[in-house]
N, C-alpha and C positions, 0 to 999 in steps of 0.2 A: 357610234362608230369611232373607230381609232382613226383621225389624220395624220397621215404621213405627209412629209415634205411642207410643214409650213413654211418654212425658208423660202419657197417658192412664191408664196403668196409676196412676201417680204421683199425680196429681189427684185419681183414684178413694182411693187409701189416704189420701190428706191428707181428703181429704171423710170416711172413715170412721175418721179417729184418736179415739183412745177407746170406739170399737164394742167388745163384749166380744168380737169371735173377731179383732182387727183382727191380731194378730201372726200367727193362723192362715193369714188371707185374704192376708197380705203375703207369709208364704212359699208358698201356694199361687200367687200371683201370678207370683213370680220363678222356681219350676220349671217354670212352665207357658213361662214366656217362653225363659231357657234353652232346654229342648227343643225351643221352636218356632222358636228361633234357628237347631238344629242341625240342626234336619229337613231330609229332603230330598224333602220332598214333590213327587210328581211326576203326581197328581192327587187328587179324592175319595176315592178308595177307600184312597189309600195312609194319611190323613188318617185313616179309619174305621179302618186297621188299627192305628195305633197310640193315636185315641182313638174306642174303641167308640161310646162313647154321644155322641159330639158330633153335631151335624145338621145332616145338608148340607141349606142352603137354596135354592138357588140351581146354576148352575153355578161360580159365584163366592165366594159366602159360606157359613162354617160355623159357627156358636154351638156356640163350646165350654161346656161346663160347669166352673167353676170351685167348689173346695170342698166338692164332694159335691152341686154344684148346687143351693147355695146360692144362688151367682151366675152371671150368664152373661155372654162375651166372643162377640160380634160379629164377625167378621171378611171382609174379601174378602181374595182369596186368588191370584191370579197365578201358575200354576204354573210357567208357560213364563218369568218372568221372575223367579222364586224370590220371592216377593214377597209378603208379607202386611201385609194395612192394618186396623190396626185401628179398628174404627169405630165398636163401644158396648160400654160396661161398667157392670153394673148387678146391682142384686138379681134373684132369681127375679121378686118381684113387680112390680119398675120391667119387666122386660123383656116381660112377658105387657102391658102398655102401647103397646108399639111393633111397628113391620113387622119385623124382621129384613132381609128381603128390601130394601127400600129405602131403611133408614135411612143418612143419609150421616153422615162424623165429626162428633161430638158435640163442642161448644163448651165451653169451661168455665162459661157462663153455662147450659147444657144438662145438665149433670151437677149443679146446683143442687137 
């Protein structure tokens, strides 16, 4: 899959430098990213097979769980064009705040 918006990833760990799990959450980050790099998703279900517990919201977007589901990653998701956009990243608690479903990419004034 193509990731869009690493930046986002990036933003989010600059925002949480000094958090006590922040070296946790950065390697949790970067495997997640890696393997979503390499996926070859080729719909929902292929998504659920390699992450159980993610949740398809949409026929587009799936919130991953990041960390033990600490945190959650947002995503639409493009199968036909291998394509994943990432669209929010946040605590458990920042994301029980928001749609999943129609939230669009978050701004860096938006991750504040």
């Amino acid at each position: 899959m193509r990731v869009i918006a690493r930046s986002t990833l990036k933003r989010f760990l600059e925002r949480m430098e000094g958090h006590k799990d922040h070296r946790a959450l950065k390697a949790a980050l970067e495997s997640w990213f890696q393997e979503a790099r390499q996926a070859e998703w080729k719909n929902s279900a292929d998504v659920k097979a390699r992450y159980a517990h993610a949740s398809i919201v949409g026929a587009d977007r799936v919130v991953f769980n990041i960390k033990g589901n600490a945190y959650r990653l947002v995503a639409a998701v493009n199968y036909e064009r291998r394509t994943l956009f990432i669209k929010w990243l946040g605590t458990h608690r920042e994301y029980d705040k928001i749609d999943a479903r129609a939230i669009q990419h978050a701004s860096e004034t938006d991750q504040d």
